[in-house]
TORVO-765209 format. One record per atom (N, C-alpha, C): x, y, z negated; residue in one letter. Coordinates in steps of 0.2 Angstrom, whole numbers, plus 2048, in hexadecimal, padded with zeros to 3 digits. Layout:
<sites>
XYZA...
</sites>
This chain:
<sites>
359A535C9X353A585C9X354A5D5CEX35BA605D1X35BA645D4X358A605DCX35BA5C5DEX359A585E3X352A585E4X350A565E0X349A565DDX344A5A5E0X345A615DDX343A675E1X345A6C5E6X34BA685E9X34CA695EEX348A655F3X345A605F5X343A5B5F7X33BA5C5F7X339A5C5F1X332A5F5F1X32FA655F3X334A6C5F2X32FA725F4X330A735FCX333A70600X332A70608X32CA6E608X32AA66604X323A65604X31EA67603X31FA6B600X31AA6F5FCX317A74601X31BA78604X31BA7C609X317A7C611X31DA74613X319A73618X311A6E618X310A6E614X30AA6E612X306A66611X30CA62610X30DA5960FX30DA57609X30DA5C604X30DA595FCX30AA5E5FAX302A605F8X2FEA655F6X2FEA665EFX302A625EBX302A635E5X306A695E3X306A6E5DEX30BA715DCX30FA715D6X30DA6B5D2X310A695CBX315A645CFX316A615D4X31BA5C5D6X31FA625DBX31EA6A5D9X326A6D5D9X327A705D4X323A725D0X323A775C9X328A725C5X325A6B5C4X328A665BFX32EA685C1X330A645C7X339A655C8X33DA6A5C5X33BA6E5CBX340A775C7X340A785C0X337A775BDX339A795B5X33EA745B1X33EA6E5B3X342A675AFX349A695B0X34BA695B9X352A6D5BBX354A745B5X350A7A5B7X351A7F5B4X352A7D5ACX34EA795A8X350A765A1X357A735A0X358A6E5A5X35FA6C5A5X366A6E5A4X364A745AAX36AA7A5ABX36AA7C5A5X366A805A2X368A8259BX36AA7E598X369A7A594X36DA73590X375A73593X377A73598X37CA7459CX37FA79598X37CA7F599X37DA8659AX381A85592X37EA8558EX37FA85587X383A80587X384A7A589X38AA75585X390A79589X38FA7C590X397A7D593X397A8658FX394A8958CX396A8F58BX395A92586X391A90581X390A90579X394A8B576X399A92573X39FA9156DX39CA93567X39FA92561X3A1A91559X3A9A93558X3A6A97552X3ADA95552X3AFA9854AX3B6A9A547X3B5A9D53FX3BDA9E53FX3C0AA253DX3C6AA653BX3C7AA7535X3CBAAA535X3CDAA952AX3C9AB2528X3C7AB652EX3C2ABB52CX3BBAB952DX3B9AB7532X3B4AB8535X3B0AB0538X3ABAAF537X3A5AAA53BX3A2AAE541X3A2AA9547X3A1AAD54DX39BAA8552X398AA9558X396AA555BX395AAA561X395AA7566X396AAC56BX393AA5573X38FAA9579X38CAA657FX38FAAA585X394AA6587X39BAAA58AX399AB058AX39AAB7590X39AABD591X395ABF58CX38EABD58DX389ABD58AX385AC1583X388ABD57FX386ABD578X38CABB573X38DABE56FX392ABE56AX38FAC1564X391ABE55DX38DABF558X394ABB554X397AC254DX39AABF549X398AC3542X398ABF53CX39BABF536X39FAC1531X3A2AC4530X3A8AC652BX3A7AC2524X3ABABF523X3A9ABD51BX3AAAC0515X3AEAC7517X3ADACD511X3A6AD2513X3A3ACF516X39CAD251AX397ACF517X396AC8514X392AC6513X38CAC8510X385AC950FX381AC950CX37EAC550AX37BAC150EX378ABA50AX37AAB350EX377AAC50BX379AA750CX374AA250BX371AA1513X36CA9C510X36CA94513X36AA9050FX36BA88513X366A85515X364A8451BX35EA8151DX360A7951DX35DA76519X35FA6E518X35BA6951EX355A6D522X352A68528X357A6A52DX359A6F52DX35DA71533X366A6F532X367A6D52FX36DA6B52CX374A7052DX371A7752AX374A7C52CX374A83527X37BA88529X37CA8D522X37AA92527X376A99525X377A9F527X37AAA4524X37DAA7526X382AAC521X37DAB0526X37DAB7521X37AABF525X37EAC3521X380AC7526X37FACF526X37BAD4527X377AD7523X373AD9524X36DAD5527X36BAD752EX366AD3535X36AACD536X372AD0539X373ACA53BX375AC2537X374ABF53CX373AB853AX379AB253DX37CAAF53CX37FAAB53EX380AA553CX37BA9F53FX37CA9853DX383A9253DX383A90537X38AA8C537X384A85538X386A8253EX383A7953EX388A7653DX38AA76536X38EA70534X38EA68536X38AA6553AX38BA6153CX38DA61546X38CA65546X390A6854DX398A6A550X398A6F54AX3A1A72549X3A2A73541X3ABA70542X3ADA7153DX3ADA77539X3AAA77533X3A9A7E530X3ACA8052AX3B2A7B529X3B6A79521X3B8A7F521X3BEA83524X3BFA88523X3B9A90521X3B5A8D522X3B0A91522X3ADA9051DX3ADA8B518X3AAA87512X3B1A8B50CX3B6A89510X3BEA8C50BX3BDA9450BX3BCA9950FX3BAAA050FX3B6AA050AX3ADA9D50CX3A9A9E507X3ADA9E502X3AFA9A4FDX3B0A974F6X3B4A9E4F5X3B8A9F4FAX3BFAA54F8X3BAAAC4F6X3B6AAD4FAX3B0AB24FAX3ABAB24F4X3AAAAB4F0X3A5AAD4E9X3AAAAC4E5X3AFAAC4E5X3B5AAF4DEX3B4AB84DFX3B5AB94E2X3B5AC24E1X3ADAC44E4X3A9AC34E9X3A3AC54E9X39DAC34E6X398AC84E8X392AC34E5X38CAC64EAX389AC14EDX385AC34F3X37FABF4F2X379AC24F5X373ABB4F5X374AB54F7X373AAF4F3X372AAA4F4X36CAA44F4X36BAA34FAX365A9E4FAX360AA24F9X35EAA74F7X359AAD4F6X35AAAE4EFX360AAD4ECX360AB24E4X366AB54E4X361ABA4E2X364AC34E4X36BAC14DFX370AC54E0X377AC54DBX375ACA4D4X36FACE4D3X36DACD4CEX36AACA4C9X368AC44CDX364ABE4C8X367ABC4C5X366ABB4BFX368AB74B8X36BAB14B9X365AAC4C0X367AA64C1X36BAA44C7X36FAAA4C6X374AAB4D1X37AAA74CBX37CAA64C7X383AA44C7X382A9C4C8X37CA9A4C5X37BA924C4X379A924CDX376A964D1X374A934D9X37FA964DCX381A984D9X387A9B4DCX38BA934DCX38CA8F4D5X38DA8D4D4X38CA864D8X385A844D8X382A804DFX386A804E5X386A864E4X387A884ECX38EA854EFX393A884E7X39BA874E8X39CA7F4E8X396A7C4E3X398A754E5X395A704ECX393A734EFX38EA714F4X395A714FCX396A784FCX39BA7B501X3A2A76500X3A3A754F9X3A9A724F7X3A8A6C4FAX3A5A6A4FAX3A2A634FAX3A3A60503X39FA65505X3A0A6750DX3A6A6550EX3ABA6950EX3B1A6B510X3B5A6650DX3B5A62508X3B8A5C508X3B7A5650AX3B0A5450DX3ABA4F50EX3AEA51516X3B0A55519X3B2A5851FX3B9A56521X3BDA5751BX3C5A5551DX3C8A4F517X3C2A4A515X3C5A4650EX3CCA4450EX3CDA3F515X3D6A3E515X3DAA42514X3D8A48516X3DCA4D515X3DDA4F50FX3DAA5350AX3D9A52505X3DCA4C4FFX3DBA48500X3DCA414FDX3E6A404FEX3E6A42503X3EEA41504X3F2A46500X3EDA4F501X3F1A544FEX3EDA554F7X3EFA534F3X3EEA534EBX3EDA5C4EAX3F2A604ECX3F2A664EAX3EFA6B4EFX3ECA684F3X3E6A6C4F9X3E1A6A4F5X3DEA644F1X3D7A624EFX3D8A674E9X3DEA674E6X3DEA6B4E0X3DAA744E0X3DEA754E5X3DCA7C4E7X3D4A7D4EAX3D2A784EFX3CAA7A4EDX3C7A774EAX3CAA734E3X3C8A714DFX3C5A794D8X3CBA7B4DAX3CCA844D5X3C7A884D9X3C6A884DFX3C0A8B4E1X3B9A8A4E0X3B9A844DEX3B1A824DCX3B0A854D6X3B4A844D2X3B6A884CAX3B0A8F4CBX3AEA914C7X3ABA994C5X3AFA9E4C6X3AFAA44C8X3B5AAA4C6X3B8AAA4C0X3BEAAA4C1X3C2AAC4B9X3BFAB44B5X3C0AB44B0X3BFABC4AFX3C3AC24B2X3C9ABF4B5X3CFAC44BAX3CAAC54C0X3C7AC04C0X3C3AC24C9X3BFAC44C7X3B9AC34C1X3B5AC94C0X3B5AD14C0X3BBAD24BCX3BDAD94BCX3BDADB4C2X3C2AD84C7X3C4ADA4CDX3BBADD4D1X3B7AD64CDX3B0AD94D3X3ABADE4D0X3ACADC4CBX3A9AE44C8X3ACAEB4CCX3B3AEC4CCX3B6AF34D0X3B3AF14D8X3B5AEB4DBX3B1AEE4E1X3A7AEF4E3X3A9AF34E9X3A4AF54EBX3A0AEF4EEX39AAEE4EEX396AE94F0X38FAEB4F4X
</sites>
């Protein structure tokens, strides 16, 4: 495409190709290009044992703390989680990058918190029944992500097995003292 417009707007100019959409086309197709470029060599993902992160090299950086959370939502066309805080926003495309750990944090995070989920406020009646969805949902993820793994270590499935579980009343107490 670069060729392309490079070759065509001499013509344009010296005045052998009077068309101007046989230069416009090229450079906007090129200029299209370069971005897709741009973005697969320099848009990262990424997740840590605190924080969800996404960053476009020097550019743009955008991260999440999982004691930060406020809401969680799942767009099932886009096949994809939004954690917020506050405004900010940070897409997980689970079918892009690995987000197990991220899946394992959540789970660690609805034992002791309680945040919006899906759009029901942590005062809803019916947040423990979408909490629960949620936990089996994520679980589910993060096994359906490393099954072998899993399947070999009996007492890794066990442990986020114990995750999916509801809060014990030990972890409720704990969440009533903290601040939300």
């Amino acid at each position: 495409m670069t060729l392309t417009a490079l070759v065509m707007t001499p013509a344009y100019f010296r005045g052998t190709n009077d068309d101007l959409a046989s230069v416009i086309a090229p450079i906007l197709m090129a200029l299209f290009m370069y971005t897709l470029t741009a973005i697969g060599l320099f848009r990262r993902y990424g997740v840590d044992q605190d924080k969800v992160w996404s960053k476009f090299g020097k550019i743009y950086y955008k991260e999440v703390r999982f004691d930060e959370i406020t809401d969680i939502k799942l767009s099932v066309a886009n096949q994809r989680y939004k954690f917020y805080k506050g405004e900010k926003k940070i897409n997980l495309d689970y079918t892009r990058f690995d987000y197990t750990l991220a899946f394992i944090r959540l789970l660690e995070e609805l034992q002791h918190r309680r945040f919006t989920l899906y759009g029901v406020s942590p005062d809803d009646p019916s947040w423990e029944d979408e909490a629960q969805m949620a936990r089996n949902d994520v679980a589910w993820n993060a096994y359906d992500n490393h099954r072998k793994y899993y399947n070999s270590h009996p007492e890794e499935l066990a442990k986020l097995n114990a995750l999916v579980q509801p809060p014990t009343t030990a972890n409720t107490a704990t969440e009533s003292e903290q601040p939300t």
